[in-house]
C-alpha positions as CSV (number, residue, x, y, z in Angstrom):
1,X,100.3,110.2,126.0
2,X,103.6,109.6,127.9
3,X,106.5,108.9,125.8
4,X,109.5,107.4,126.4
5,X,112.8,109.5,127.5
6,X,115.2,109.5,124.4
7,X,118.0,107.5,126.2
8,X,115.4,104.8,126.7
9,X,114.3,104.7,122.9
10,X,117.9,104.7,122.0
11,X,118.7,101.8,123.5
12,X,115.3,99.9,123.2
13,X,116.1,100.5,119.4
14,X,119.2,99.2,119.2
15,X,118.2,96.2,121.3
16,X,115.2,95.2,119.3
17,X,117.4,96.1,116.2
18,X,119.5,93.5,116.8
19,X,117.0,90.9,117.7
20,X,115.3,91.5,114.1
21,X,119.1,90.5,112.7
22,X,120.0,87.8,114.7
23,X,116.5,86.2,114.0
24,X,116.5,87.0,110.3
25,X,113.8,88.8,110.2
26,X,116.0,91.3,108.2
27,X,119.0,91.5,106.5
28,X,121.9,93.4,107.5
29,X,121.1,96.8,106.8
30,X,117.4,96.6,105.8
31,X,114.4,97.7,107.4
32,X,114.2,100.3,110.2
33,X,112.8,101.2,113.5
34,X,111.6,103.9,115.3
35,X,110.0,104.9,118.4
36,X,108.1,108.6,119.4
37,X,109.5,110.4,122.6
38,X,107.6,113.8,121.8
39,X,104.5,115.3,120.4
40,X,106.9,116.4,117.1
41,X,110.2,114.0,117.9
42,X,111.1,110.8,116.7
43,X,114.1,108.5,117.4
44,X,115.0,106.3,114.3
45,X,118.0,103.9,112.8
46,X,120.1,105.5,110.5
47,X,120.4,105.0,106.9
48,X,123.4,101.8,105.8
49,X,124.4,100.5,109.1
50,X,124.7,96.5,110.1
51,X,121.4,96.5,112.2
52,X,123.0,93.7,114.2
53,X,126.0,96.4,115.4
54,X,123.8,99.3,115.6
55,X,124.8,101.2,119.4
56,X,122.5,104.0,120.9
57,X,124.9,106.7,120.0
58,X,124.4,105.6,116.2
59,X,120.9,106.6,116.2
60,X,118.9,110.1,115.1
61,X,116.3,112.2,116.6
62,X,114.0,113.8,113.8
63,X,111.1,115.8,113.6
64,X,107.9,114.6,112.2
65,X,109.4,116.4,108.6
66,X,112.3,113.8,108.8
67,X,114.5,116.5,109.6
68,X,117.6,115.7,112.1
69,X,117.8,117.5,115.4
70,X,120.5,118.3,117.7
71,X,123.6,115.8,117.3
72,X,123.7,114.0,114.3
73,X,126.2,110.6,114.5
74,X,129.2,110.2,112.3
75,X,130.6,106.7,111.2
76,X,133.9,106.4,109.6
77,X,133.9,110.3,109.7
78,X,130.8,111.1,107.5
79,X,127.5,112.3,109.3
80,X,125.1,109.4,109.2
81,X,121.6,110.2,107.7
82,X,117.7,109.0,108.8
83,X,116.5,106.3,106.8
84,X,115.2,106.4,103.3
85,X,111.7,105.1,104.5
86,X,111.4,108.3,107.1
87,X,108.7,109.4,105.5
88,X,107.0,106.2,106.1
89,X,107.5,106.4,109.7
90,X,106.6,110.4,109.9
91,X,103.8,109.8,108.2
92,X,102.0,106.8,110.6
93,X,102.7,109.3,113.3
94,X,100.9,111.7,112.2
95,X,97.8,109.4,110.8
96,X,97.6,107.5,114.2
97,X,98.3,109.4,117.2
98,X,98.2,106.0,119.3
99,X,101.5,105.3,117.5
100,X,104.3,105.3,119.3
101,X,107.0,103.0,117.5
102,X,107.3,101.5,113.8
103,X,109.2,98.7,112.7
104,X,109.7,97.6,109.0
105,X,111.3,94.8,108.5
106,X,112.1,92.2,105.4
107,X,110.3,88.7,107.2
108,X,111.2,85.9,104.9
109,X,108.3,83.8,104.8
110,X,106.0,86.5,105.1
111,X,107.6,88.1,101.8
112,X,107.5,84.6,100.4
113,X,104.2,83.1,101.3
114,X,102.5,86.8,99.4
115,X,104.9,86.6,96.1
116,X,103.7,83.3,96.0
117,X,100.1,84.3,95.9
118,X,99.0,83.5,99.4
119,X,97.0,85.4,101.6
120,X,97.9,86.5,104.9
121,X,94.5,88.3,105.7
122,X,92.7,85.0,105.9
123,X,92.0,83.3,109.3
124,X,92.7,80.3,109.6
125,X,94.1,80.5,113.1
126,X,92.5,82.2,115.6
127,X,95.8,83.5,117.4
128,X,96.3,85.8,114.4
129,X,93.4,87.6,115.5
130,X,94.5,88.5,119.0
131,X,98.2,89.1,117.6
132,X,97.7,90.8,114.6
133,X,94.3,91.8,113.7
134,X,93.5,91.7,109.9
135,X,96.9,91.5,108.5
136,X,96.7,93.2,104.7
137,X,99.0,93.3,102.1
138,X,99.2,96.5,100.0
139,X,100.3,96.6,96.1
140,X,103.7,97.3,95.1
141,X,105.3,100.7,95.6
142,X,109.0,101.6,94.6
143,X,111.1,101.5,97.8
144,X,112.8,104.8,99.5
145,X,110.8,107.1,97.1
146,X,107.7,109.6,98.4
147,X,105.2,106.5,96.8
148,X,105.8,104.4,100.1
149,X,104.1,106.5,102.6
150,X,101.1,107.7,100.6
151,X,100.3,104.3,99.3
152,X,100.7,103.3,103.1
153,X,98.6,105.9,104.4
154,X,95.7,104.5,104.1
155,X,96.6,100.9,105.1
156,X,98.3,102.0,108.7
157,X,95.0,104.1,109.1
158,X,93.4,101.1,109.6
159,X,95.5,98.4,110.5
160,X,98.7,97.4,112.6
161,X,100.2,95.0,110.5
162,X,100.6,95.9,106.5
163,X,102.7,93.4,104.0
164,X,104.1,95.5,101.2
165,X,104.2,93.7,98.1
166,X,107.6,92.6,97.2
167,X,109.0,94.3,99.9
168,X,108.7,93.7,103.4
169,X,106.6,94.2,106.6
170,X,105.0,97.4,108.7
171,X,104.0,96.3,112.5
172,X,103.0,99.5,114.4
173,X,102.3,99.4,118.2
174,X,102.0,102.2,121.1
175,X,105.3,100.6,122.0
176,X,108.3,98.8,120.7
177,X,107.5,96.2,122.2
178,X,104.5,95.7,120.7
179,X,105.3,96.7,117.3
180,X,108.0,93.9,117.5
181,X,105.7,91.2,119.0
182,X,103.5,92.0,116.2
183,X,106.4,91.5,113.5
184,X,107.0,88.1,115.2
185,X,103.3,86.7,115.1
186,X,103.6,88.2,111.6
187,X,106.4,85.8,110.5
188,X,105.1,82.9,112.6
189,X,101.6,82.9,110.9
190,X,103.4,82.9,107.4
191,X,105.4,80.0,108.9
192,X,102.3,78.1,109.5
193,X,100.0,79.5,106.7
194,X,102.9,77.9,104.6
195,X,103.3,74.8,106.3
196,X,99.5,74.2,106.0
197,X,100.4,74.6,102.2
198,X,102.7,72.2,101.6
199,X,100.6,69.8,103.4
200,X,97.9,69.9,101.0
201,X,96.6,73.4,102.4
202,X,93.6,74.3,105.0
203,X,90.2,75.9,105.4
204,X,89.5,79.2,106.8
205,X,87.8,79.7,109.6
206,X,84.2,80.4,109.3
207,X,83.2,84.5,109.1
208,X,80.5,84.1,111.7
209,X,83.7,82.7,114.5
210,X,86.3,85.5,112.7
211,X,83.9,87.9,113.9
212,X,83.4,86.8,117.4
213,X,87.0,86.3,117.5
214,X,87.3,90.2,116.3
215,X,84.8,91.1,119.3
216,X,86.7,89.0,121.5
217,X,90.1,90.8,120.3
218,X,89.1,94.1,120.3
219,X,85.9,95.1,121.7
220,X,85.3,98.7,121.8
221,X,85.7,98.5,117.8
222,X,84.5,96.1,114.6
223,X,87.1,94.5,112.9
């Protein structure tokens, strides 16, 4: 697989960084992103910092332990550390090796619509299916601790875009790009699953059509 050059990732990171601030799809310093550039490196945000003033140079490069190599950023004079979700990201990298980037992010009608009860896995509009796939919501695990990635593990084995219950969003692509479009169709079908809620709520579409739209979306493999 070709990977992107680390200067690219860097600043692809801190670009889509702080798209995902200025659009609210996280807060401040929550969430985190990284892309692959190597069979065993990783470029990721760094643990604390305003995502929406997040530069190139304040960004890691880890191996698929977590572990920093090379350079490691300082702000304020202090060394600045990978994020407490790294073992989420090593860990998708080394279940899917068509991964190459991983966003999480805090989406606030996604987290909503699930607390709430609803389900995001249902189709009731076909563009989900093309931008999304199945998009499933796994139970509650305590954030930054080892629980995350191997209650995840199974979930980004098989799909691309995972709620986390009471906690926020995984959107995994062979890009950046793509994991970030992912995180956007993510938040707009919550928009409209909710919408359709308020307004007295909607049917799904029928499972014969789900599965022709599956075919249609991704034909070299069931949904």
């Amino acid at each position: 697989m070709n990977w992107p050059d680390e200067r690219s990732a860097r600043h692809a990171i801190a670009s889509a960084a702080r798209e995902i601030y200025e659009r609210k799809l996280s807060g401040a310093s929550d969430g985190n992103l990284s892309v692959r550039i190597g069979a065993d490196r990783l470029v990721t945000t760094p643990s604390g910092v305003h995502k929406g003033r997040l530069t190139p140079d304040d960004l890691l490069v880890v191996d698929l332990a977590g572990r920093p190599i090379g350079r490691v950023p300082q702000r304020h004079g202090k060394p600045l550390r990978p994020s407490s979700e790294i073992g989420l990201h090593t860990m998708a990298y080394q279940v899917r090796g068509d991964i190459g980037a991983v966003v999480h992010a805090h989406p606030p009608m996604a987290i909503a619509f699930t607390l709430a009860g609803g389900k995001l896995s249902e189709v009731l509009v076909s563009e989900v299916v093309f931008a999304c796939g199945t998009i499933a919501t796994a139970p509650y695990t305590t954030p930054t601790t080892v629980e995350v990635p191997a209650v995840l593990r199974d979930y980004l084995g098989c799909y691309d875009v995972v709620m986390m219950h009471r906690h926020g969003s995984v959107t995994i692509g062979p890009d950046l790009d793509t994991a970030l479009a992912r995180l956007d169709a993510l938040e707009h079908t919550a928009q409209i699953y909710t919408t359709a809620r308020l307004l007295g709520g909607a049917t799904a579409i029928p499972a014969p059509e789900v599965d022709r739209l599956f075919a249609l979306a991704k034909p070299e493999s069931p949904p």
